[in-house]
N, C-alpha and C positions, 0 to 999 in steps of 0.2 A: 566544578573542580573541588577536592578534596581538600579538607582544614589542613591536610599535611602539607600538599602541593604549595597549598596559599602560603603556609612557615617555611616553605623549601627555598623563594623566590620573592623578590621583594615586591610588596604593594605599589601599585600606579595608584596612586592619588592625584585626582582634578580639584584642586582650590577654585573656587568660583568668588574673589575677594576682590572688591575694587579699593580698601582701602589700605594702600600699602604698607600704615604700623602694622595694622591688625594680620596683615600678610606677613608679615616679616615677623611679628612676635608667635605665629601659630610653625612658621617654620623652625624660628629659635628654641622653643618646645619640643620639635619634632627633634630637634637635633640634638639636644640634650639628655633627651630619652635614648641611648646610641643603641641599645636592644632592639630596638626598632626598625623592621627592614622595611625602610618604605622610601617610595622615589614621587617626591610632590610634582607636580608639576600645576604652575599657578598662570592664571587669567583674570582679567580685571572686568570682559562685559560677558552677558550672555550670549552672542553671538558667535564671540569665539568659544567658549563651551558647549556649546550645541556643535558647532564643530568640529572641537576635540573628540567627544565621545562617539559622534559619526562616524570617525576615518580613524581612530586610534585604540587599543586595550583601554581600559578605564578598570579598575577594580573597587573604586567607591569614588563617591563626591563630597568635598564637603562643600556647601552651598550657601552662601549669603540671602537675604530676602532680597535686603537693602542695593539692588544695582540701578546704574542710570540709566540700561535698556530693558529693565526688566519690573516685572509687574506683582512684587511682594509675594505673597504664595503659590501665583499661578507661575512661579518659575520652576519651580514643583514638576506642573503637568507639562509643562514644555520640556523637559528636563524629560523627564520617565517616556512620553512622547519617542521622544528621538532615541533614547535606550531604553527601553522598558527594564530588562533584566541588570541593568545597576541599581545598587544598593545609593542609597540617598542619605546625608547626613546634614542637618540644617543648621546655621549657623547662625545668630541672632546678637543683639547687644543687649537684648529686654527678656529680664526671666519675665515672663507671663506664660501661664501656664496655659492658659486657653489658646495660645496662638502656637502652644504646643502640639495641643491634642489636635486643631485644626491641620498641621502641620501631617501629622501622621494619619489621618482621615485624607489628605492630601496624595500621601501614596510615600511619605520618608521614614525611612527607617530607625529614626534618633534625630533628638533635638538638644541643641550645644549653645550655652551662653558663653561668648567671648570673654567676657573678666574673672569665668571660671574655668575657663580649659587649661589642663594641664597637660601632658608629655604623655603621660600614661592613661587618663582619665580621657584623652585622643585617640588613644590605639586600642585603648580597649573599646569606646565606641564604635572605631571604625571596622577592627573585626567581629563584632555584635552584630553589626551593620552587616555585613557578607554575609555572616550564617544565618540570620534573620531573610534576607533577601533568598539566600540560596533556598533554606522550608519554605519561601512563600510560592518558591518558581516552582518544586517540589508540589505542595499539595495544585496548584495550579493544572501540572502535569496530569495529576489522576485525577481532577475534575474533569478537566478534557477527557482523558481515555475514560471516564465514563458516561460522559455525555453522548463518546463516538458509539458503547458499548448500546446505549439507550436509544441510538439514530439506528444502530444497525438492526436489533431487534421491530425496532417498528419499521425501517427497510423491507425485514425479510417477511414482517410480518404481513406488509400493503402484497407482495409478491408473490407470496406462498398461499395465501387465502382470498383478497381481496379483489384481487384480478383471475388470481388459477380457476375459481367458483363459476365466474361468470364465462369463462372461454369452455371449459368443461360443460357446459348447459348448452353456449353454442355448439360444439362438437357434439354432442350427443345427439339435440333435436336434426342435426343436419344427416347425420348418419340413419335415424329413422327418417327421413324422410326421404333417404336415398332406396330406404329398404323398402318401406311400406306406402310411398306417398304418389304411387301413381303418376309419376310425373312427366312429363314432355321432355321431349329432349332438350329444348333451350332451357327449361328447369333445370331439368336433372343437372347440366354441365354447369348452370349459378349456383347450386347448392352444392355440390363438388369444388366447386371453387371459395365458398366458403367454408366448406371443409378444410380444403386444405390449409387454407391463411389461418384456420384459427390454430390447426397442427401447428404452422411454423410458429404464430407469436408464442403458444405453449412452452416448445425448443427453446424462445428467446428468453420469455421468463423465467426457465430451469438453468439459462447460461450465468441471465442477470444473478439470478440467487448462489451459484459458485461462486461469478465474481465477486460480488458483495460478500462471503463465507472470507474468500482468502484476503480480500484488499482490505479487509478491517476485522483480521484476525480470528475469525471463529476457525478458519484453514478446516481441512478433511477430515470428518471425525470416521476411521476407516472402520471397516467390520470384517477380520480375517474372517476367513474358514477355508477348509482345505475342499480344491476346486479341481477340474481340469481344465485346462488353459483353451484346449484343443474345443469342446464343445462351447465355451465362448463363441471364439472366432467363427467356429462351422455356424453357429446362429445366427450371427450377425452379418454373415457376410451370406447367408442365404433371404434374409430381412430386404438387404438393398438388393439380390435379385430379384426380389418380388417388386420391390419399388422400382426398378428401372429395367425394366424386363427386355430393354435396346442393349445393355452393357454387356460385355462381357468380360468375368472373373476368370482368376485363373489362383487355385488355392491349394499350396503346397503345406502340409504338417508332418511334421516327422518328429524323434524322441519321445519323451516324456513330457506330458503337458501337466503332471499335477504337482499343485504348489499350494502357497498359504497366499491368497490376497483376499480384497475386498470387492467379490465375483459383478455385483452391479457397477460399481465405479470402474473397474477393469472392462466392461462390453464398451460401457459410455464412452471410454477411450479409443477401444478399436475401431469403434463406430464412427466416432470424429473423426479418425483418422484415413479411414475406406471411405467414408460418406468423400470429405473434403479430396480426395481422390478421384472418386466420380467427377465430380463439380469441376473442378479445373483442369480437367483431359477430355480430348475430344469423343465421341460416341464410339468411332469406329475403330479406336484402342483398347487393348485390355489393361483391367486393373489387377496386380498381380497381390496376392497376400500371402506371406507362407512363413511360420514358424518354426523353430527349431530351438533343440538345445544348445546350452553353450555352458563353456564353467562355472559354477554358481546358481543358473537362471535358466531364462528360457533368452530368447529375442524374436519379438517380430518386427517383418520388414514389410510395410505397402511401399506400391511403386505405379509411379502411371506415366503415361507421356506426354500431359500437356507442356505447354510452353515452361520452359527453365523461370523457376525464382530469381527476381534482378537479385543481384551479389549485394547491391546495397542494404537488400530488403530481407537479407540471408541472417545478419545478426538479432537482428528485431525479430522474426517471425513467430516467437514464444510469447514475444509483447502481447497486452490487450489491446481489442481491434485493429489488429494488423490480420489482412488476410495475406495466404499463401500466394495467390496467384495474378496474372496479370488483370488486372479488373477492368480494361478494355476488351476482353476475351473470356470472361466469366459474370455471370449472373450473380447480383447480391444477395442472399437469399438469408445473411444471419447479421452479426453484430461483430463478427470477426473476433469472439471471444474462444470456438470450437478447440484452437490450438493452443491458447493459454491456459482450459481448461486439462488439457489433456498434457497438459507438459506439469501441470500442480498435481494430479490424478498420480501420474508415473512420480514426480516426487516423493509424494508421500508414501509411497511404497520402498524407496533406496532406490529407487533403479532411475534410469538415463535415457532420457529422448533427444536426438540428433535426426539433422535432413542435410541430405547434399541433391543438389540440382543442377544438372548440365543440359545441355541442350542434344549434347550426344549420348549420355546418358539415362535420362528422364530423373525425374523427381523420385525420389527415396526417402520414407522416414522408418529411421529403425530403432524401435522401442526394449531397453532393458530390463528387466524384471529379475528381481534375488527371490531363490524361492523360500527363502524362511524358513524351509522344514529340507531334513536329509532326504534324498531320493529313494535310498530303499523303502522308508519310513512311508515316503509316499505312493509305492506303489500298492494296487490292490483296489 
């Protein structure tokens, strides 16, 4: 909250004072000072101050050592404990200064001798006390976001090198030896099979490294260039003929497909989006892909027939690892990250990804894209 906010509306002050002159003369101080907008509110043990500042606003404490349930400076850590982000003000009968400094190594924000406090020499401590607490919660904050900054780097770094080396050496040696390695058929189909798995955890670690990009801020660093939209899709969806050479496509494109995006990030997308189409429809349906212009942009729509998205599962399905489909009727084959990738992908570009699923209708996802550049501009 803002030094303004704070002078806009009066201070809640926690007295933590079991001795009720000392109570009564820091109130009669309070009150005398009448510039002061502050609303005391006083308690005699620690327990019910641990209480108050659990279940109620606090905006500073002033705190006694001296209570009959409490333990001299460790009411300190008990105190910050239960509120960390209150400001702390300690309250003593003994100027000694070492029980000062200990005091503030303690975690308080200001130390108060009772036979010197006055009216002013109170409020001004105790807004000292707030904006002192407020920079510490302050630089606190940007040690953490750098801490996160320094996890996420070495995150991406265990993921992008660490693991990618060692799967990339497996995929290679397996593919020579699919070529050259002479093999038996019960070979051949083990090393095909480690092929494949190492293909898919590859997928997983490229998903992992998005999530981790968006979920702690590095987000898409995009790369326009002016593209056609059209020979995307025509790649990609002749990619998964190759891989599933049972399906059958069915791929509609018309208008203008050329725009300004970021051409790799844009297939990634369609590719989730057709792959994951495949995956939760049955063999003997077609997958339908077909683009077209619209005011602004382009829009593509997949469409398949498996089993309808439960409705409950219909708000979430952009969440991370949530998959689309019924997963007593579909094979796991990822992390359920495919769709959150592809819905941050279509963000970062302006544009809009929506799915509707009926069971009379089949599953529909249709993806918006702005093309960023005039279309005459673009044609040629």
């Amino acid at each position: 909250m803002s030094s303004r906010a704070l002078d806009e509306r009066a201070l809640r002050v926690l007295l933590v004072e079991d001795n009720p002159g000392d109570a009564r003369l820091l109130q009669e101080e309070l009150r005398e000072f009448s510039s002061a907008n502050i609303e005391l509110v006083h308690v005699d043990l620690m327990a019910e101050a641990l209480r108050v500042v659990e279940t109620a606003r606090v905006d500073a404490v002033l705190l006694d050592l001296s209570l009959p349930d409490g333990a001299g400076l460790g009411n300190i850590s008990r105190l910050l404990q239960a509120a960390p982000a209150t400001p702390l003000v300690v309250l003593t009968g003994t100027d000694d200064e070492r029980l000062a400094v200990q005091a503030v190594h303690e975690g308080a924000q200001d130390y108060l001798v009772k036979g010197q406090v006055t009216g002013p020499l109170l409020v001004r401590a105790l807004r000292y006390a707030i904006e002192r607490k407020r920079v510490e919660e302050g630089l606190k904050r940007e040690e953490a976001a750098r801490q996160t900054a320094v996890f996420r780097e070495q995150f991406l770094g265990i993921l992008g090198h660490d693991l990618r080396n060692p799967l990339q050496a497996i995929s290679g040696n397996a593919a020579l030896l699919l070529r050259y390695g002479g093999l038996a058929e019960p070979q051949r189909k083990a090393v095909n099979r480690i092929s494949i798995s190492a293909d898919r955890m590859a997928r997983m670690i490229n998903d992992l490294l998005d999530f981790t990009r968006t979920r702690l801020g590095g987000g898409y660093a995009l790369s326009r260039t002016r593209m056609n939209l059209h020979e995307v899709v025509r790649q990609v969806v002749e990619e998964l003929e190759v891989a599933h050479p049972k399906r059958q496509f069915e791929l509609g494109l018309s208008g203008n497909g050329w725009g300004e995006w970021d051409a790799d990030r844009i297939a990634q997308a369609v590719s989730n989006l057709v792959g994951n189409a495949v995956q939760y429809s049955p063999e003997d349906t077609a997958v339908s892909v077909s683009l077209r212009d619209q005011e602004g942009g382009v829009r593509l729509e997949v469409h398949n027939w498996g089993l309808p998205i439960p409705a409950e599962r219909l708000p979430h399905i952009f969440d991370p690892f949530v998959r689309a489909g019924d997963m007593r009727s579909a094979q796991r084959n990822g992390l359920g990250l495919g769709l959150y990738i592809t819905h941050e992908i279509v963000r970062a570009h302006g544009g809009l990804l929506r799915v509707t699923s009926t069971a009379q209708g089949g599953t529909r996802f249709c993806m918006d894209l702005p093309r960023h550049v005039a279309p005459a501009a673009a044609v040629g």
